[in-house]
C-alpha positions in Angstrom: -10.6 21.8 9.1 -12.6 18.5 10.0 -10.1 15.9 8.8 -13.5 13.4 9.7 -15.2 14.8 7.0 -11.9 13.7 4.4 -12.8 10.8 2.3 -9.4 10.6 0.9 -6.7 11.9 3.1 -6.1 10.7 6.8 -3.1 11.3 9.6 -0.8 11.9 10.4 -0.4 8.2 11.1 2.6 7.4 12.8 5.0 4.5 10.7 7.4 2.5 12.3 9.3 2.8 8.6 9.0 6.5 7.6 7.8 8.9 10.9 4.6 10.6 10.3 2.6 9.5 7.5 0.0 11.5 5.5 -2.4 8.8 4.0 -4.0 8.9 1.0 -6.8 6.0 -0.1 -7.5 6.1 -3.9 -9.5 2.3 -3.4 -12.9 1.2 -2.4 -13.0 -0.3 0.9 -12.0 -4.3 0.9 -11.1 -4.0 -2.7 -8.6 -6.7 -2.9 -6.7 -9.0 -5.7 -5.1 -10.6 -2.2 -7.0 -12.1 0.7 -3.9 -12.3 3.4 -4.4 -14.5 6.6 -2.6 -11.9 8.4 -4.7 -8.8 6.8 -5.3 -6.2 10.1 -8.6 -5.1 8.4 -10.1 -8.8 8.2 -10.6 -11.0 5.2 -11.2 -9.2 1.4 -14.8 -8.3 1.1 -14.3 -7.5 -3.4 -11.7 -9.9 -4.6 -10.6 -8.9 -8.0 -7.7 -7.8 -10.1 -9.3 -5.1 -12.5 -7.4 -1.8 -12.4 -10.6 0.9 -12.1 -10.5 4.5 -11.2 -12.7 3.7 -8.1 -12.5 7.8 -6.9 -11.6 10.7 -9.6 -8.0 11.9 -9.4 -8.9 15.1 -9.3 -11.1 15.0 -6.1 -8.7 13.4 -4.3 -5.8 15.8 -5.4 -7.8 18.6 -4.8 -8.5 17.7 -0.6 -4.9 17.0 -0.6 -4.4 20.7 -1.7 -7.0 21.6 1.4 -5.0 19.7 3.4 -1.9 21.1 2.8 -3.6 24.4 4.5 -3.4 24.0 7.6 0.7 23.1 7.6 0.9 20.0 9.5 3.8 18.6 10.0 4.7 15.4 8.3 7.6 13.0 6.8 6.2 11.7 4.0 3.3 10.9 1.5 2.0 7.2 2.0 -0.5 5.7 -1.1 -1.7 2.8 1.1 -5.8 2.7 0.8 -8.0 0.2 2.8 -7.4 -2.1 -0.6 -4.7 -2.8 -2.9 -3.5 1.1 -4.1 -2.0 -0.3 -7.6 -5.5 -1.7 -8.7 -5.9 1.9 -8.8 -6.3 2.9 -12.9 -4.8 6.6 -12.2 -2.3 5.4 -9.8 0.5 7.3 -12.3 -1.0 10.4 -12.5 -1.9 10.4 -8.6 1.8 9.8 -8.0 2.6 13.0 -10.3 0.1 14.9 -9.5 1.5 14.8 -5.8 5.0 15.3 -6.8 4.1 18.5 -8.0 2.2 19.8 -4.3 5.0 18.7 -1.7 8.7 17.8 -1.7 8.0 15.5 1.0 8.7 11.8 -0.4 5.9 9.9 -2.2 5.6 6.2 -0.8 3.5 3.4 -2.2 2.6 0.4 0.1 1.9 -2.2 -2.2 1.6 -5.7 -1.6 3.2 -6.8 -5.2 0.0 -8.7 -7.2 0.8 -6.5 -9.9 3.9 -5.9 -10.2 4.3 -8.7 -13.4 2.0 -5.7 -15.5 4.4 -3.3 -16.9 2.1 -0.4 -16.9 1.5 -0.5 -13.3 5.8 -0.8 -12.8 6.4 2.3 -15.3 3.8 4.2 -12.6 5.4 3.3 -9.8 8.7 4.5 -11.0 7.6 7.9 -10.4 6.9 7.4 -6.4 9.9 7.9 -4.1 9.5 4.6 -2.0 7.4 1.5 -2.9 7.3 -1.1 -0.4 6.2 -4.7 -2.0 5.5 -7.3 0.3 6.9 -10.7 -0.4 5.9 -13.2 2.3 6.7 -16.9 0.7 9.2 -18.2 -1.6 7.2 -20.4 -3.9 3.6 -20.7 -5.2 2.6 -23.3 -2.7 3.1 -20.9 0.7 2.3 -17.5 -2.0 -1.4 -19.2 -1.8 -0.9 -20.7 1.5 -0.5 -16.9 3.4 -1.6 -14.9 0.9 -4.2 -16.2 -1.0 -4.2 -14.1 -4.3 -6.8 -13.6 -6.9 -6.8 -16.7 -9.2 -5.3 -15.2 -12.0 -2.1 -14.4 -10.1 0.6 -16.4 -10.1 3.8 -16.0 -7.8 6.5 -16.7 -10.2 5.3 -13.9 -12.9 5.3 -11.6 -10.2 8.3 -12.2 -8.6 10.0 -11.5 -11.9 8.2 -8.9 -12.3 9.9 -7.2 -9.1 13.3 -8.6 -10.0 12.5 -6.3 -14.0 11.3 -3.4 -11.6 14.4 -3.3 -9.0 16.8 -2.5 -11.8 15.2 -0.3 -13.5 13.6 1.6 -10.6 16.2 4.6 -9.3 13.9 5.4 -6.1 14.5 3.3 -2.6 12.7 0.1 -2.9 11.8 -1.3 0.3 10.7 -5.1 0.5 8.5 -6.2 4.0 8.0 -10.0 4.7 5.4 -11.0 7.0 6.8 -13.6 9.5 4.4 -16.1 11.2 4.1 -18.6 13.2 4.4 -22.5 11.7 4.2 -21.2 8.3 7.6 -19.1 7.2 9.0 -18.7 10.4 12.1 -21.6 10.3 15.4 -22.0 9.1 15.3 -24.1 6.0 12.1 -20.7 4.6 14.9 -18.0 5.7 17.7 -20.1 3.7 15.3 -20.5 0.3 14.5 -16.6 0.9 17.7 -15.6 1.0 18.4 -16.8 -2.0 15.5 -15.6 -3.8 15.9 -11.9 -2.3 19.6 -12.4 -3.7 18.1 -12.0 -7.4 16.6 -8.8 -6.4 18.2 -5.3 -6.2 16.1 -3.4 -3.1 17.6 -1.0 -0.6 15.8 -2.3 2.5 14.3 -5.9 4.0 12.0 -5.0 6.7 10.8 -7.9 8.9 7.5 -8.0 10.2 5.0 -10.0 12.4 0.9 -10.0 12.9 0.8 -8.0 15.8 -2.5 -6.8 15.5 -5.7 -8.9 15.3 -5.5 -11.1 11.3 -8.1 -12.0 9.3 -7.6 -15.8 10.1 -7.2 -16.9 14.4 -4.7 -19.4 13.1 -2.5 -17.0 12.3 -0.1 -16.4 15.4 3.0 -14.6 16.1 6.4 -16.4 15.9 9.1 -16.6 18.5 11.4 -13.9 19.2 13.9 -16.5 18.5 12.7 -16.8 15.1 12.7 -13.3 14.4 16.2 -13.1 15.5 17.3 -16.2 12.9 15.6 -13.8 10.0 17.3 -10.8 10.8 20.4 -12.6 10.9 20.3 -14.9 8.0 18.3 -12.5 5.5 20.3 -9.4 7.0 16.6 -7.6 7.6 15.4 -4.7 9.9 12.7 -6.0 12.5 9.5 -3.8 12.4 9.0 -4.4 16.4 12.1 -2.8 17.1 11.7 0.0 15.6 9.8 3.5 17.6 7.0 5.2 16.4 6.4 9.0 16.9 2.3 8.1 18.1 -1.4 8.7 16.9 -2.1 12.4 15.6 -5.4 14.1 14.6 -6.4 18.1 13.8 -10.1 16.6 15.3 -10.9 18.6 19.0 -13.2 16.5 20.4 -11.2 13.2 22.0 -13.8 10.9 21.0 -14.3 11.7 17.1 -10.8 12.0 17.1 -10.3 8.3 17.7 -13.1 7.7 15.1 -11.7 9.5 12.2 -8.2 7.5 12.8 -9.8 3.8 13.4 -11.4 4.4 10.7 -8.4 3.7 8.7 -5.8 2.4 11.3 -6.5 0.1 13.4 -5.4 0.9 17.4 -5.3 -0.9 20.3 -5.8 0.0 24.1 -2.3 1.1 24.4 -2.2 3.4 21.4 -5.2 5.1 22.5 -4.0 5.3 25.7 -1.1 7.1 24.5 -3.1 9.6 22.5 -5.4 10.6 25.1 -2.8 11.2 27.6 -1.4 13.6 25.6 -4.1 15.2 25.0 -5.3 15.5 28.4 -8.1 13.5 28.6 -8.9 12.7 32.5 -11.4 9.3 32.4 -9.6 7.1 30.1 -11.4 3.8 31.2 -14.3 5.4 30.8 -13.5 6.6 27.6 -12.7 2.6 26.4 -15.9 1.6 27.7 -17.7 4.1 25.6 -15.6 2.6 22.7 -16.0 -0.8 23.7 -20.3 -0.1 23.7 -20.3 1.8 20.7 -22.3 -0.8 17.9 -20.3 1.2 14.9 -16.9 -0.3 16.2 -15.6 -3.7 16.5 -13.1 -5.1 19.3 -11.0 -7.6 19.0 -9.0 -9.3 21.9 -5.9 -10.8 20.5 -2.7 -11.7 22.9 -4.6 -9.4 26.0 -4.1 -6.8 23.1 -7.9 -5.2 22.6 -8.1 -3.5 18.9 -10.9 -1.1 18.2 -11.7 -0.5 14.8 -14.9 0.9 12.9 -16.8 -2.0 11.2 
């Protein structure tokens, strides 16, 4: 099996959240209704907030069935996409269709937009885990960090998650994005508290841009800071938490790292990591192939240099 090949399915991808991850994209590339400063895969290329069936359902259930074959081992289903998954029309049917291949959870990474349409809320009832983001606590800093589609408006989604959390009986995991000068004091924590109070979710992870953003400005806050969130909003930190490494059925080193940038984004370390373990003797050499290579882009952010495919 060429996993390269996959237009779908990609991973294992190791999560920091949920162990190895099995990814399934049911969106066009850059198809957006957000445009986050801190998005890892650069500023949204197709803004919009029209559900579409961008790929049949079928199609991508049936690789999924091909990629079951070979038994690989996993934790969980992850609906992520190199877009926003829920602007996906079939979204419900993907989520059952799935439920009916593996008894491995079904997770949706979502980052919220639509969670004030009913419709898309009675679909994600059927996943296992959905994980909303929620980064500010008012329509001002919602536009400021994540600069939604015009016709999205912070407060109407907001309840819309508060309608979903009681009705939904799966875990409901929220992640807020911490950075620097913008949500990363006191006085944010103490107004976010009190909004997350209103909501019923099983988990608060608390994250930071370690990886290169779509905006320079964007920067990491203090470890101090991070500290103050975990304590006042009771959170997990993100950072803190291990990861089981980069995985990929691919022989050759080189397409291997390919056919994961493609979708995930890794840095020198992570690739490191995954050619060490897979034997690979000239590593440097193999990063200076990378770094030559006119299909992939580097980025140098913190000493930190991310490859991923343009």
């Amino acid at each position: 099996m060429i996993l390269e090949n996959f237009k779908y399915i990609f991973g294992p991808v190791p999560s920091r959240r949920m162990g190895l991850s099995i990814g399934i994209s049911p969106i066009a590339k850059g198809h957006c209704n957000y445009s986050c400063t801190y998005c890892q895969l650069g500023r949204t290329r197709n803004m919009g907030n029209e559900r579409e069936e961008y790929f049949n359902c079928n199609e991508i259930i049936e690789e999924f069935k091909l990629y079951l074959k070979d038994d690989i081992d996993f934790d969980v289903v992850t609906i992520v996409g190199e877009g926003e998954p829920t602007l996906y029309s079939k979204l419900g049917i993907l989520i059952k269709e799935l439920k009916l291949l593996t008894d491995k959870p079904i997770a949706v990474i979502t980052n919220g937009g639509l969670m004030s349409d009913s419709s898309v809320r009675k679909e994600l009832k059927n996943a296992d885990i959905v994980l909303p983001s929620l980064d500010a606590c008012d329509e001002k800093m919602f536009k400021k960090i994540n600069r939604p589609h015009g016709s999205i408006k912070f407060d109407e989604i907001v309840e819309g998650l508060r309608i979903f959390s009681k009705e939904y009986d799966g875990q409901l995991w929220i992640e807020t994005m911490i950075i620097k000068d913008l949500n990363d004091n006191r006085e944010f924590f103490l107004d976010f508290k009190k909004l997350l109070d209103t909501i019923s979710y099983h988990r608060l992870y608390i994250n930071s841009p370690v990886r290169p953003p779509a905006e320079k400005s964007v920067e990491q806050p203090s470890k101090e800071s991070i500290k103050e969130a975990v304590s006042i909003l009771g959170g997990i930190s993100i950072d803190e938490l291990s990861s089981e490494g980069f995985y990929s059925e691919v022989e050759d080193n080189y397409e291997a790292v390919l056919s994961i940038i493609k979708r995930h984004p890794m840095n020198q370390f992570e690739i490191k990591s995954f050619l060490d373990k897979r034997g690979e003797e000239d590593i440097e050499g193999f990063l200076n192939r990378l770094s030559n290579d006119s299909k992939i882009e580097v980025v140098n952010y913190k000493d930190y240099y991310t490859y991923r495919l343009k």
